[in-house]
C-alpha positions as CSV (number, residue, x, y, z in Angstrom):
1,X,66.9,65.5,59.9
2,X,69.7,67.7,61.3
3,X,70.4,70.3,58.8
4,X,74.2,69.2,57.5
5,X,73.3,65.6,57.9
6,X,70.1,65.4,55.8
7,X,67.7,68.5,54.5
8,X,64.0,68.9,55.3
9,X,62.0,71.6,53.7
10,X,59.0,71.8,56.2
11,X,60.5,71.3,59.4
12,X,60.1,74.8,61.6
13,X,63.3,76.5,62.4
14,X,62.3,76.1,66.4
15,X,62.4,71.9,65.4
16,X,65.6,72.9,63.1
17,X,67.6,74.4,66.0
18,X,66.4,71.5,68.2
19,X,67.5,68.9,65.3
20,X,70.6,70.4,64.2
21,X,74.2,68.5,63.7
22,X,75.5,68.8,67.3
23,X,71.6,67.6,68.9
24,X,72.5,63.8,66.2
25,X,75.9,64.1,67.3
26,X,74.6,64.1,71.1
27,X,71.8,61.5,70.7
28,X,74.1,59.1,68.5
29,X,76.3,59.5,72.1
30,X,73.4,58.7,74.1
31,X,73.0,55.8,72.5
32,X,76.1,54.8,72.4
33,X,76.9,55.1,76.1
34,X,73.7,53.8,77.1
35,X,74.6,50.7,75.3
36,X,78.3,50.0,76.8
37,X,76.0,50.9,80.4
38,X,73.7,48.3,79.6
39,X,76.7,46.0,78.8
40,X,78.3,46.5,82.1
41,X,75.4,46.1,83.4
42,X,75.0,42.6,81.9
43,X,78.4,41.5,82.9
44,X,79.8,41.7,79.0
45,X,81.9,45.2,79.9
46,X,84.4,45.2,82.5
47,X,82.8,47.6,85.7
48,X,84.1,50.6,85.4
49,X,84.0,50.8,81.6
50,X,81.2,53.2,80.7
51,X,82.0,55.5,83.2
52,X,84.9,56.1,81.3
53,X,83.6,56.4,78.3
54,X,81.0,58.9,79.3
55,X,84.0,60.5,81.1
56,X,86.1,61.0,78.1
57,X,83.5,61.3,75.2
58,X,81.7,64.0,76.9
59,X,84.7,66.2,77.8
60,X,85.6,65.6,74.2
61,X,84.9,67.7,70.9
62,X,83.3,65.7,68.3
63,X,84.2,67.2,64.6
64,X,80.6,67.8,63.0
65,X,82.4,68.3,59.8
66,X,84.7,65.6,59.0
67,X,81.9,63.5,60.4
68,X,79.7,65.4,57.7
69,X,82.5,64.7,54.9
70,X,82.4,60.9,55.9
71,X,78.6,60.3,55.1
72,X,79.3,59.8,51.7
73,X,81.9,56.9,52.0
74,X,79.9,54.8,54.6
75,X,76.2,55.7,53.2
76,X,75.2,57.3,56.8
77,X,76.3,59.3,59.3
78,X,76.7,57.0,62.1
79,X,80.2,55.3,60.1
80,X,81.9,58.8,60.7
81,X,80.6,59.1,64.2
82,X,82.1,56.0,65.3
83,X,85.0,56.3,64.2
84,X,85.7,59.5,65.4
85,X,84.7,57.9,69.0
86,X,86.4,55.3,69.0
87,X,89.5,57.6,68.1
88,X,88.8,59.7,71.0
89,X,88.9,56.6,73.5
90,X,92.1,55.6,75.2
91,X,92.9,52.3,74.2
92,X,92.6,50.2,76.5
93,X,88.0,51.3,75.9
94,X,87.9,51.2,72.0
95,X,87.1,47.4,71.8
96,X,83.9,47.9,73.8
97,X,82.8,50.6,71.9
98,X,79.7,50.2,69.6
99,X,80.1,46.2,70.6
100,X,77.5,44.2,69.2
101,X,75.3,47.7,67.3
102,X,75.0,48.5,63.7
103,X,74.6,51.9,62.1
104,X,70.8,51.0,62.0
105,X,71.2,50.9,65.5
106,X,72.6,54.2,66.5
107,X,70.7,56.3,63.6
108,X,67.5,54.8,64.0
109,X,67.8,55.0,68.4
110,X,69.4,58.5,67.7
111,X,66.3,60.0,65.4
112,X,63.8,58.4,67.8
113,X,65.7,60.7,71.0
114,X,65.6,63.6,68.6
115,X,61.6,63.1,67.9
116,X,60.5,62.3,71.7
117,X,60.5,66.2,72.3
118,X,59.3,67.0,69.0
119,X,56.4,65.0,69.5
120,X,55.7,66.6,72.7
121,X,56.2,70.7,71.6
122,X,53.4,69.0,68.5
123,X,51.3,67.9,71.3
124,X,51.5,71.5,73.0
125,X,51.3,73.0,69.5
126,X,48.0,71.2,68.9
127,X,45.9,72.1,72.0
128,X,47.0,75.0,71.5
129,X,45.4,75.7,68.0
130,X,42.4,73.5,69.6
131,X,42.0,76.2,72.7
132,X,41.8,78.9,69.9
133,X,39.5,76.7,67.5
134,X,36.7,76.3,70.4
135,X,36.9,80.0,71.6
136,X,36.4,81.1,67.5
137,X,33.7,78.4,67.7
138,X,31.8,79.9,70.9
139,X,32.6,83.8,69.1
140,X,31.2,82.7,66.2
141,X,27.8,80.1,66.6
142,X,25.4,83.2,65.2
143,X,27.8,84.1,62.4
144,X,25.8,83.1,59.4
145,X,28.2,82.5,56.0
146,X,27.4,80.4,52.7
147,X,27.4,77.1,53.0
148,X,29.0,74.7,50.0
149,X,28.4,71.1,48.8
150,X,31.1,70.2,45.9
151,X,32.1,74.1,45.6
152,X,28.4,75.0,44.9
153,X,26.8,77.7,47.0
154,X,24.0,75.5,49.4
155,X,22.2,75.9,52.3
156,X,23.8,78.1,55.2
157,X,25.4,77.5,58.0
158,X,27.0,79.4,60.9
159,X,30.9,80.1,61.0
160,X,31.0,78.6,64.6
161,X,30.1,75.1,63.1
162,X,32.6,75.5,60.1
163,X,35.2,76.3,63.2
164,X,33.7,72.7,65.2
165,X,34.7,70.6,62.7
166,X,38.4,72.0,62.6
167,X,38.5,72.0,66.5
168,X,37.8,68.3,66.0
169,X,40.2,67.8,63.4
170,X,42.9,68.7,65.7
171,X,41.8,66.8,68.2
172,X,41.7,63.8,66.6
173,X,45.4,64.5,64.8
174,X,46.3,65.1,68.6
175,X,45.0,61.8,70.3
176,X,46.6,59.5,66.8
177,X,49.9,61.8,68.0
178,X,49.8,60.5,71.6
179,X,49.5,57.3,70.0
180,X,52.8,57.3,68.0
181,X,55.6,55.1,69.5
182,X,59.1,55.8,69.5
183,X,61.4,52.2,69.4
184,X,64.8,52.0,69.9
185,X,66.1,49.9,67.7
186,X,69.1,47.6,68.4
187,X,69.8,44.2,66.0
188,X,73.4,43.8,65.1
189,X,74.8,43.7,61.7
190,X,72.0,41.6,60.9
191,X,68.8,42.6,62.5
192,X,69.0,39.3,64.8
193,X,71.3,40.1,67.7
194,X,73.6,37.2,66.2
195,X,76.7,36.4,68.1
196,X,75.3,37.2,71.7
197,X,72.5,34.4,72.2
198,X,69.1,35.7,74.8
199,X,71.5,38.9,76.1
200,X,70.6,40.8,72.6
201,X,67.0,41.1,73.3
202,X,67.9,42.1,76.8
203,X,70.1,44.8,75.6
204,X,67.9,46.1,73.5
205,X,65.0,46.2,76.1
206,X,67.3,47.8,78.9
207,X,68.1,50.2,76.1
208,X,64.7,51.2,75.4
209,X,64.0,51.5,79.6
210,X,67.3,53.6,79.6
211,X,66.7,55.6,76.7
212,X,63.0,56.2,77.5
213,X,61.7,54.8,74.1
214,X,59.5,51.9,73.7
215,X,60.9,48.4,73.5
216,X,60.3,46.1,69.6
217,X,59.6,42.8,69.6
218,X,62.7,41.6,68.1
């Protein structure tokens, strides 16, 4: 999605800017120190340890491109990224860094924080178009114009009907938007949390409270 990382042709430049290399660099962050907080939390991070982190990681200056230039060894940008973290830490904080994720975890988690606002600015952008679809519609309900059945010319009909069904077109796409979840997603090296017993499945559901994205089953 952001524009070094990966290339979209249809996304707007407004979702571009919003979705560029620094905005993955930031969420993959988020994840990370959200994890390491949920940790602590749990007792398997020393107190004190994600403070730190946050600390030094956001008072640091991540290289977009050697993380860029790294994709291609590892398969996905999340190899690069973590490694350049952990390199950043002081020493005595790189074991507990990225303890117990997977790149899954921090690309997938990191997309989802990316979409959340994209999702909403679609939302906006669809009532919107539907506030301008029922105005057209009320403009238009005398406006007479051809009516078709399988491209042939048929009976008539009035523009302000042709405008109805668009109005709910984009009302529907808008309430099957609203229905879209957004899952952080948090597994291990293996999709099963292995190594860390009942605490993986309450990681990942403290992640998904702390993050603000919904919570998978497994």
């Amino acid at each position: 999605m952001p524009a070094i990382f990966t290339k979209h042709p249809f996304m707007s430049q407004p979702a571009l800017n919003a979705c560029d290399e620094h905005a993955m660099v930031n969420a993959m962050l988020a994840f990370e120190l959200a994890l390491a907080e949920v940790q602590e939390t749990s007792g398997a991070v020393p107190a004190g340890v994600s403070q730190q982190m946050r600390h030094q990681l956001e008072n640091a200056t991540f290289s977009v491109a050697t993380i860029a230039e790294g994709i291609a060894s590892g398969g996905n940008v999340a190899i690069p990224f973590v490694k350049q973290g952990r390199a950043l830490l002081a020493d005595d904080l790189k074991r507990y860094w990225h303890q117990g994720a997977t790149s899954q975890d921090v690309v997938d988690s990191a997309l989802m924080l990316l979409l959340k606002p994209r999702l909403a600015a679609l939302n906006a952008l669809l009532l919107r178009c539907r506030s301008a679809a029922i105005a057209l519609m009320e403009a238009h309900t005398k406006t007479v114009m051809v009516g078709r059945t399988l491209m042939q010319q048929a009976l008539p009909i009035t523009f302000g009907v042709k405008v109805a069904h668009w109005a709910i077109g984009l009302e529907q796409s808008r309430r099957q938007l609203a229905e879209v979840e957004l899952p952080v997603q948090f597994g291990g090296a293996v999709g099963v949390h292995s190594g860390w017993d009942n605490l993986g499945l309450e990681w990942m559901d403290a992640l998904a409270e702390r993050l603000v994205l919904s919570a998978p089953v497994l």
